[in-house]
SEVEX-592681 format. One record per atom (N, C-alpha, C): residue in one letter; residue number from 1; atom name; z, x negated, y. Coordinates in pm, whole numbers. Atoms other than C-alpha are relative to their C-alpha. Last residue first. Layout:
<nodes>
+------+-----+------+--------+--------+--------+
! rest !  nr ! atom !      Z !      X !      Y !
+------+-----+------+--------+--------+--------+
!    a ! NUM !   CA !      Z !      X !      Y !
...
+------+-----+------+--------+--------+--------+
</nodes>
This chain:
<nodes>
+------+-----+------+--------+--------+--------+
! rest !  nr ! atom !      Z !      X !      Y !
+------+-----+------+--------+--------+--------+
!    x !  77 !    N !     21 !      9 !   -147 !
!    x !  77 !   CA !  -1309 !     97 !     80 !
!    x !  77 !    C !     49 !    133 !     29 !
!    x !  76 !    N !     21 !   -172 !    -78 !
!    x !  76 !   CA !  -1149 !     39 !   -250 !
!    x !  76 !    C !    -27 !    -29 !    149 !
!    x !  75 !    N !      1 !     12 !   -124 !
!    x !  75 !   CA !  -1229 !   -287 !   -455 !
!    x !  75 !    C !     24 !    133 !     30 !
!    x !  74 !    N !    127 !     48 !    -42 !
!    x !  74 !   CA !  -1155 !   -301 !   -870 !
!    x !  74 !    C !     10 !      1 !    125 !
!    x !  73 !    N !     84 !    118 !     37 !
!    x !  73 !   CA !   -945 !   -420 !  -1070 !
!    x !  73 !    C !    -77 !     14 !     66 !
!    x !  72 !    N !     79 !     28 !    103 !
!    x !  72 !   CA !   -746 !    -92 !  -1098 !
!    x !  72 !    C !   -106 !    -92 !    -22 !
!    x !  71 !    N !    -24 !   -131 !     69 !
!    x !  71 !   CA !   -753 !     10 !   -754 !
!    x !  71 !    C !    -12 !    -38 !   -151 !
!    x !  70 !    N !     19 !    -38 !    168 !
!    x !  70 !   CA !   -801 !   -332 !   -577 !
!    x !  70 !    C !    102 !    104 !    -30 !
!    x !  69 !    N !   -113 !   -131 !     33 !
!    x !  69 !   CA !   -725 !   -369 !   -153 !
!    x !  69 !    C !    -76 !     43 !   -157 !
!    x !  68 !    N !   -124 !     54 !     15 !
!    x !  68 !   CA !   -895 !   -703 !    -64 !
!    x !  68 !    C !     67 !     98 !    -52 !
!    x !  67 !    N !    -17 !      6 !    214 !
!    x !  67 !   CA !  -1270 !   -552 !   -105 !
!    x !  67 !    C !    133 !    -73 !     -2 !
!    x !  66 !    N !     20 !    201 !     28 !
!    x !  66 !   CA !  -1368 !   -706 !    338 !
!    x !  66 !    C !     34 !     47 !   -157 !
!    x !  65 !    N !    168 !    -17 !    -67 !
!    x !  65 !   CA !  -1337 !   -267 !    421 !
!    x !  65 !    C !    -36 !   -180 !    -82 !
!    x !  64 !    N !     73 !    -89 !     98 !
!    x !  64 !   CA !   -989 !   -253 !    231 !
!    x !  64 !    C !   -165 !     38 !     25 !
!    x !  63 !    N !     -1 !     80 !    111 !
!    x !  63 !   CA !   -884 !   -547 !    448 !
!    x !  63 !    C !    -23 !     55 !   -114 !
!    x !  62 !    N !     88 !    101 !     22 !
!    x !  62 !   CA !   -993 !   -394 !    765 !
!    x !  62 !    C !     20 !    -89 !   -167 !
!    x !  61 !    N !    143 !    -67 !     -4 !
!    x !  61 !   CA !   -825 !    -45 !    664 !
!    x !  61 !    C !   -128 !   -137 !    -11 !
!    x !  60 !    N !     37 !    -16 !    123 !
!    x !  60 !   CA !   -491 !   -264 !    590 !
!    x !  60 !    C !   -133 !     78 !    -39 !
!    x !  59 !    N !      3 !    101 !    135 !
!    x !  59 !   CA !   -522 !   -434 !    911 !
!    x !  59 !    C !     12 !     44 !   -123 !
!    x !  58 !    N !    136 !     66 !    -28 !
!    x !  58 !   CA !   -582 !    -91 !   1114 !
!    x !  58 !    C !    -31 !   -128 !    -71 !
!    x !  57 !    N !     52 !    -75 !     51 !
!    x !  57 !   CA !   -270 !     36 !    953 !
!    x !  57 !    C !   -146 !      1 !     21 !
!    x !  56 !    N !     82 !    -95 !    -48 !
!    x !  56 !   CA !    -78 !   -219 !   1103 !
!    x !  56 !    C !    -55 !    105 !   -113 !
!    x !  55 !    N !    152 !     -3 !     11 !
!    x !  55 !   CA !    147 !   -427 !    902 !
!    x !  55 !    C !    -69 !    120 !     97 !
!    x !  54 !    N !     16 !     53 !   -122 !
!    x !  54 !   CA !    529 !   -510 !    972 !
!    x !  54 !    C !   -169 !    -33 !    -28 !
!    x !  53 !    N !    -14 !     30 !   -134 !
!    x !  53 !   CA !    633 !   -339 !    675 !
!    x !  53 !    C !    -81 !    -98 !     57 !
!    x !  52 !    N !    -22 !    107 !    -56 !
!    x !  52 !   CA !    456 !   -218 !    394 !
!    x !  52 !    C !     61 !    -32 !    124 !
!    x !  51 !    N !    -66 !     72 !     62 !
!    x !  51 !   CA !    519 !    112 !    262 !
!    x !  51 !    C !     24 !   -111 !     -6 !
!    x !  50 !    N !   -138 !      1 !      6 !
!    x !  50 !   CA !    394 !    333 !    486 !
!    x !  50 !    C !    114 !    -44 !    -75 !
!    x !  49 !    N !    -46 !    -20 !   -192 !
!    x !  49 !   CA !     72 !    206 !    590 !
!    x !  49 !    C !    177 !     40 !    -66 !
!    x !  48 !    N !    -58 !    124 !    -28 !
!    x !  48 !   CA !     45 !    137 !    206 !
!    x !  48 !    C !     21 !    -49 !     98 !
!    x !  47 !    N !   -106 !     75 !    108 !
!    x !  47 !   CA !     20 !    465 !    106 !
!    x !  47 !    C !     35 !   -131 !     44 !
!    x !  46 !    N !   -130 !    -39 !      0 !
!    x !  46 !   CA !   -178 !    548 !    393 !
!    x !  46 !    C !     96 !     18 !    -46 !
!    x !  45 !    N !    -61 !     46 !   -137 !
!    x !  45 !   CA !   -456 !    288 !    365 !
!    x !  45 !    C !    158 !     48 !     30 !
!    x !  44 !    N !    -30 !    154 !     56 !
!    x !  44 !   CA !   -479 !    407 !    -29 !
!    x !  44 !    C !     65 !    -45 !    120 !
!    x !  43 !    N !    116 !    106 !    -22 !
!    x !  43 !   CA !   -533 !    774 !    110 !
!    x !  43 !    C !     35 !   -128 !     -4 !
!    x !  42 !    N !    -44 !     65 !   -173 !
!    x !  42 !   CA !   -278 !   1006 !    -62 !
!    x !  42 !    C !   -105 !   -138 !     10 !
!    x !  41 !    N !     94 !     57 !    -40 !
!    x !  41 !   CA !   -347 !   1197 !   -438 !
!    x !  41 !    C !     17 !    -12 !    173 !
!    x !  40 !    N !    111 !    -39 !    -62 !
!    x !  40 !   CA !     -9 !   1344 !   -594 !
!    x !  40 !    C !    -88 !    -71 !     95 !
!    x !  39 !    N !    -76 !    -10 !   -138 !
!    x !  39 !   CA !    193 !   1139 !   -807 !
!    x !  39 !    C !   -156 !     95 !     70 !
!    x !  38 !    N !     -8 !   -132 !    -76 !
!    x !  38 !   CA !    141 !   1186 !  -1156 !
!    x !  38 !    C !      9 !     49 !    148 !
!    x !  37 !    N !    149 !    -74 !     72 !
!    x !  37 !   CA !     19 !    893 !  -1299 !
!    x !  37 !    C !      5 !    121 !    109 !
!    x !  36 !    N !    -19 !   -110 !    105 !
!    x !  36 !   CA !    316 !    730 !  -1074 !
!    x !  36 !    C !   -124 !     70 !    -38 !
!    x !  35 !    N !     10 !   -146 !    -66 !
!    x !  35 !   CA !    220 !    453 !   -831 !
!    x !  35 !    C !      3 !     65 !   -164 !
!    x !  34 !    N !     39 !    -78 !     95 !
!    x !  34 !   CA !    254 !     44 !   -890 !
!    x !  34 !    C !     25 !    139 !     36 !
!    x !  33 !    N !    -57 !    -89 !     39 !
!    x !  33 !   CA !    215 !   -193 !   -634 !
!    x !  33 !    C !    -48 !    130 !   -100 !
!    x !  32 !    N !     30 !    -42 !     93 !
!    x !  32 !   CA !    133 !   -557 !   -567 !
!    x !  32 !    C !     78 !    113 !    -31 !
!    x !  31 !    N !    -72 !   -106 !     21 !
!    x !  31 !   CA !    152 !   -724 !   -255 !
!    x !  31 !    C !    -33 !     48 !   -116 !
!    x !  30 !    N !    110 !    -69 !    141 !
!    x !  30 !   CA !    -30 !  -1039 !   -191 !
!    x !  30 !    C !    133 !     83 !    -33 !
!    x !  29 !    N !   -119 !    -81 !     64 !
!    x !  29 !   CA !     87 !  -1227 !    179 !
!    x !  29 !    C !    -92 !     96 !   -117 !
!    x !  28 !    N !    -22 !   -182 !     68 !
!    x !  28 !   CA !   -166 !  -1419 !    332 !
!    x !  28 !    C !     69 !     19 !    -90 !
!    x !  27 !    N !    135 !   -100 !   -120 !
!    x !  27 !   CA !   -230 !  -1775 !    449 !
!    x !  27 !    C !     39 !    131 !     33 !
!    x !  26 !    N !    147 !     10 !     22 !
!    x !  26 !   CA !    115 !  -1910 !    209 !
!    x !  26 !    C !    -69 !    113 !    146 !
!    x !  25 !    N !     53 !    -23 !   -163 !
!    x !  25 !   CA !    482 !  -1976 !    219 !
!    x !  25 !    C !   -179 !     -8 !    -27 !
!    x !  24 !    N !     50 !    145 !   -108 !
!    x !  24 !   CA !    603 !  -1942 !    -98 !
!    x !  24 !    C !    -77 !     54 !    119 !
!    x !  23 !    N !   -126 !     60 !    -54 !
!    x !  23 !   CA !    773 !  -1585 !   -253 !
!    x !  23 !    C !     -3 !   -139 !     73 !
!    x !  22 !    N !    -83 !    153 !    -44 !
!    x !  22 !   CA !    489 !  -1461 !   -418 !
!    x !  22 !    C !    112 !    -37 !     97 !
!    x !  21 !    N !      0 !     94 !    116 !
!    x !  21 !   CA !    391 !  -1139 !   -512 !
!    x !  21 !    C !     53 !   -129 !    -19 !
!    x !  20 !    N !    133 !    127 !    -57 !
!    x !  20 !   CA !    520 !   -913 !   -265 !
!    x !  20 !    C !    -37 !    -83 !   -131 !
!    x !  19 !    N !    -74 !    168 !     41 !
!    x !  19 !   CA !    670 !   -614 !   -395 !
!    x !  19 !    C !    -47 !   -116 !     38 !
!    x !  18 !    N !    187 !     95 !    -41 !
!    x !  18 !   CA !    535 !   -259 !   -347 !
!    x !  18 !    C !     98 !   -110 !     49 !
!    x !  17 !    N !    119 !      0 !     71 !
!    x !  17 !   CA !    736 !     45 !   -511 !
!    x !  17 !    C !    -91 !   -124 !     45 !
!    x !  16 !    N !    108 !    137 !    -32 !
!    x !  16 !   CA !   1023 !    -25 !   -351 !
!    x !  16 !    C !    -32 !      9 !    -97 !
!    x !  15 !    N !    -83 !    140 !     40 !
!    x !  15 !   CA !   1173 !    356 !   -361 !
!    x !  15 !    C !   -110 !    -89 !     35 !
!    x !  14 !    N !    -15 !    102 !   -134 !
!    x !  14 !   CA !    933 !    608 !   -151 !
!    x !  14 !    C !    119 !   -133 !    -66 !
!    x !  13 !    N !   -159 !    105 !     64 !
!    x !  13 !   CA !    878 !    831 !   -515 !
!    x !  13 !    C !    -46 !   -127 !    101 !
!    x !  12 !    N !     31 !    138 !    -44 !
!    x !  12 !   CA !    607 !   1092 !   -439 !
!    x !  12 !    C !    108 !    -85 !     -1 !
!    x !  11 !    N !    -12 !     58 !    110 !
!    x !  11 !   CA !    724 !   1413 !   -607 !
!    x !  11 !    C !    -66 !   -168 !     -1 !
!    x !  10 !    N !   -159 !     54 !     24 !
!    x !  10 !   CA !    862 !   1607 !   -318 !
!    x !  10 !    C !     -5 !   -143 !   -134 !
!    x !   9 !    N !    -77 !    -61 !     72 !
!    x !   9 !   CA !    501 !   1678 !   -155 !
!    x !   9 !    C !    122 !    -98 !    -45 !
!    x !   8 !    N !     30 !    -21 !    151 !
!    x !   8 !   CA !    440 !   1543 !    160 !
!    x !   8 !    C !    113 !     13 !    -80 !
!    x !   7 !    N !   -114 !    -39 !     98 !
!    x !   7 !   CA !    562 !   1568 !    538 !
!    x !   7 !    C !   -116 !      3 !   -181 !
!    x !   6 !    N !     50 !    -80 !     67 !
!    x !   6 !   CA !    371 !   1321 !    766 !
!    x !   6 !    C !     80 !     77 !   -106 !
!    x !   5 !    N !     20 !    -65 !   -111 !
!    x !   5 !   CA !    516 !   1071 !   1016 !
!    x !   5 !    C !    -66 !    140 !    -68 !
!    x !   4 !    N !    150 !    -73 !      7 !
!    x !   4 !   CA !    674 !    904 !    743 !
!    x !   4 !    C !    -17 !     64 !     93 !
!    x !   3 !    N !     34 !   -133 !     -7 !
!    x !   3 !   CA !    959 !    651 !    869 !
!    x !   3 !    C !   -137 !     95 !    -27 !
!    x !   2 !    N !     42 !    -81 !   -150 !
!    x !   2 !   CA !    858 !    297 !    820 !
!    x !   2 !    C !     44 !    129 !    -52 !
!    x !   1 !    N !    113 !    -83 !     34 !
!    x !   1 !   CA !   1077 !    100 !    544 !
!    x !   1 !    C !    -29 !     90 !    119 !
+------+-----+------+--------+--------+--------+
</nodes>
C-alpha cells in the first residue's frame, strides 16, 4: 500500500478496502470498493490514488473523465 502523503482525519479505515474483482487475466483490472457511511469526504481520484497499487493518479483521473469510476451506479468525473 502507497504511503499517504497527506495527513487525514483518524476515522478513515486504510485496511483492504479495494479488491480486484477478478482473478483471470484480462484488458483491465475491475476493482471494487466499499467506504464507511461515515468516513469523512476525500476526492474519489484520491481515495483510490492511495489505495491501488501500481496506478498513477493521472490514470485514475483519465478513467473517471471516459465514466469508468461508478459512485453508486453511477459515473464520477
Amino acid at each position: 500500500m502507497r504511503e499517504m502523503t497527506d495527513k487525514y482525519p483518524e476515522d478513515i479505515d486504510d485496511s483492504n478496502d479495494i479488491e480486484p474483482i477478478s482473478e483471470t487475466a484480462e484488458l483491465y483490472e475491475h476493482f471494487r470498493a466499499t467506504v464507511d457511511k461515515g468516513q469523512t469526504q476525500i476526492r474519489v481520484d484520491k481515495y483510490l490514488f492511495e489505495r491501488i497499487v501500481n496506478v498513477s493518479r493521472n490514470r485514475i483521473q483519465k478513467a473517471s473523465e471516459a465514466g469508468y469510476i461508478m459512485v453508486n451506479g453511477n459515473p464520477v468525473k
